[in-house]
Structures are given as C-alpha cells and as structure tokens.
N, C-alpha and C positions, 0 to 999 in steps of 0.2 A: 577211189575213196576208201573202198576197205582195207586197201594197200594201205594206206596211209594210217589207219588208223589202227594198224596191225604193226608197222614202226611206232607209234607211237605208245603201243602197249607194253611195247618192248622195251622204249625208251625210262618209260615211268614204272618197269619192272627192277631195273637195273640199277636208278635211283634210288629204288626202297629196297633191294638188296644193301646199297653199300652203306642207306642209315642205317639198318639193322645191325649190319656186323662190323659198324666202324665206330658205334657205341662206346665202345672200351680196345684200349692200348693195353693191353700187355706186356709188361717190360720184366726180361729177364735177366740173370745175373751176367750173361756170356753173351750178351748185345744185342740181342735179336728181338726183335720190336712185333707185337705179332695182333692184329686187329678179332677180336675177340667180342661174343655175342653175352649172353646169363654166364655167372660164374659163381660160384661157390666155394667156401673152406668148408674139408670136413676136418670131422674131431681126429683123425688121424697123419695131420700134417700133408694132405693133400688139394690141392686147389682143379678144381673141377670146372669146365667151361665150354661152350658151343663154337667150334672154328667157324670157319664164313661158308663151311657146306653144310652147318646144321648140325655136323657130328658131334658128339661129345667126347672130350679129352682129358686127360688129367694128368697133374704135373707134383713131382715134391715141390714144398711150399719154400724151401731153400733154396731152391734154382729161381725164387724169383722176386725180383726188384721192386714192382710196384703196377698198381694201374690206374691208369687214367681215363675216367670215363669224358664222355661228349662235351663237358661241360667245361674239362681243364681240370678237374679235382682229383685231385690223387689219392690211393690208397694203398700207404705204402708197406711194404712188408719185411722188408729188410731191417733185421738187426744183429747189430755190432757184436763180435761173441768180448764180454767181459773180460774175460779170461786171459783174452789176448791182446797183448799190449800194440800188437803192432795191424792188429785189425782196424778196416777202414771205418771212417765213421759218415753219417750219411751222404752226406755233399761231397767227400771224397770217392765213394764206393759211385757214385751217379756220375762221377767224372769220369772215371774206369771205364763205367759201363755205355758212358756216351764216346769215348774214344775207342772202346770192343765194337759200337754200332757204327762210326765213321769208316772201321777198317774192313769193316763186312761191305759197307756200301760203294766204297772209295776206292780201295788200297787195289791195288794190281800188281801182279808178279809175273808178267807175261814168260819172263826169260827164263824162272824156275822154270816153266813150261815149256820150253822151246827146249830147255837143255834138259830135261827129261826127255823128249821125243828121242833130243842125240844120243844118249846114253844107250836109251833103252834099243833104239836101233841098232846103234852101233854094237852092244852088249850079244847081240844076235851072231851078228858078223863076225867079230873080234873070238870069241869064245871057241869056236867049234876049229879056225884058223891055230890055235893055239894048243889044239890035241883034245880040248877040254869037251866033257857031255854038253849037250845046251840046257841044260837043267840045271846048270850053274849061269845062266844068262840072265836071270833074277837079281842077283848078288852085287852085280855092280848098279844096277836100278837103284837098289836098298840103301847100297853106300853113299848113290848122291845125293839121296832124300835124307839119309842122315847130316850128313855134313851140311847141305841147307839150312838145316834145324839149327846146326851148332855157331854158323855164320849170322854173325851180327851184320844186321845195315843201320851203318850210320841214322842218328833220330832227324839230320834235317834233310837228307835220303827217302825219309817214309813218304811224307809229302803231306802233311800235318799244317793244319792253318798258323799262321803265325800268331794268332791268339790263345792257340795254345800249346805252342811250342814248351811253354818255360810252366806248365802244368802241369807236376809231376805225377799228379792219378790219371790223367788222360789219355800222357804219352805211354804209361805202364801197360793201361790198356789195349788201346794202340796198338802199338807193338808186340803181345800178347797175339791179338788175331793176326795181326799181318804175319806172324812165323809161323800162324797155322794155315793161314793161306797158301803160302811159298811151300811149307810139308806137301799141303795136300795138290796143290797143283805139279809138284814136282811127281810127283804119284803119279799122280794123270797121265801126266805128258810119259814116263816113263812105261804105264802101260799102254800107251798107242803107240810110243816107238817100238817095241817086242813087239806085238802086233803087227807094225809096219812090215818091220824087221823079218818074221816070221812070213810073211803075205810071200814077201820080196826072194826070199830064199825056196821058199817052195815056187816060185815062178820061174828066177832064172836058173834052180839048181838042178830042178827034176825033167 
C-alpha cells in the first residue's frame, strides 16, 4: 500500500511539474520552441525566464519571436525593422520560423553523416600513404563540410509537407536549418571517422 502510494506521489509530482513549466511557449527567431516557466523583460533589451529546472536564464529580446502562454495568447515580440524594405513582416517571419522549427524536428541528413565518417576515416588512411603529416588529416573533413554547405537539395528533396511546398517564407526557413543540419552533422560524422580512423591505425599499425 505505501508502494503504491509512493507511485502515486510521483505520478501527481510529475503532472505539476509539466503545468508548471509548460505554462508558456517560448518561441524563438531560429525555430526552437522552448517550454518556459515566470518570465520577464528588462529595460535593457533582455528577456528573463525559469527553464523546466527552475533555473533562470536570459536571452536578447531580438532572438525572439513570441510567447504563448497555457491559454493560447501570444505575446509577441517580433518587429519588423522599417528601415528595411525586404524585412519580413509578421505572419511572414512566423512562417520562417515554423519551417526553421519543422527542419529541427523533421528534416534528416543521415548521408551528410555517413559520408563524414568516410572522409574522415578515410582522410586518416589516405594522408600519411601519401607522404603527408597526419595533421593535414583535418583538411579534407573541412572541405567536405564545406561543399555540403555549398550543395543545394533540390526544395521537393527536403521533404516539406505539400501545404507548404509553394510558401515562400516556410520553404526559406526550411531550408535555412536543413543546411545547418547537413554542416553540422557532416562535422560529426567527420570527427568519428578521424577517430575511427585514428583507433584503426594505432591497432593495425603499431
């Protein structure tokens, strides 16, 4: 019986945990959607707030889009700069910033990863076969995380709902984090291939 009522304390601990810190939405300019507790502006362009461990954090007030509390009400923050003619204007920028958040949730670049591991393994191998230091075994890592960057994929390639295929702040979005995805995971994979690479060489070579 205390068993049980020792799960159960735990059960209705973890419920008033997630009202608590599921209060307010935080939405930021770069897609990232973030469950946030008290928050505050100060007068010096800072927004101030509780994450889900209690902590307090703070953020400049231009990294961010809006928030929405428990209720569905938004509080939005985002404004348009004047100035500039080709600046988004709200329901544009919220399209961005919902197609930056589909590509954080969604998007996959497994192969950028795979073919980092290649490189970067291979970069191991290949180098030192070639006369060269292995402190040049970096460089070709570099160059393939570059050229990803520069590599376009096709926009019905990204894999973008077809409602909003033909929405041009979405896809901009969109697209925006998937090549930061594809960078950064091409990263990755290239430094566990060195690694591999590295492992593999001091095993069979010493």
């Amino acid at each position: 019986m205390k068993l049980l009522k020792y799960f159960m304390l735990i059960a209705v601990f973890q419920i008033f945990t997630e009202v608590v810190f599921s209060q307010n939405i935080l939405q930021l300019a770069n897609g990232k959607k973030i469950s946030i507790g008290e928050y505050k502006v100060s007068e010096n362009s800072f927004l101030s707030y509780k994450n889900q461990k209690g902590k307090l954090k703070s953020i400049e007030l231009e990294e961010v889009f809006s928030i929405i509390d428990k209720s569905g009400n938004e509080n939005l923050f985002y404004v348009a700069d004047s100035s500039d003619n080709e600046a988004f204007n709200v329901e544009q920028m919220r399209f961005f910033i919902n197609g930056e958040s589909d590509a954080l949730n969604n998007y996959k670049s497994t192969w950028t990863f795979i073919g980092g591991i290649a490189v970067g393994a291979g970069s191991v191998v290949s180098i030192p076969l070639a006369g060269l230091s292995s402190l040049y075994a970096p460089v070709f890592p570099l160059a393939y995380s570059s050229s990803v960057g520069l590599i376009k994929v096709k926009t019905e390639k990204l894999g973008i709902e077809k409602q909003y295929i033909d929405n041009e702040h979405y896809v901009l979005g969109f697209e925006k984090t998937a090549k930061q995805k594809r960078i950064k995971n091409s990263l990755l994979g290239s430094g566990i291939g060195i690694a591999v690479g590295l492992s593999a060489a001091l095993l069979f070579f010493n």
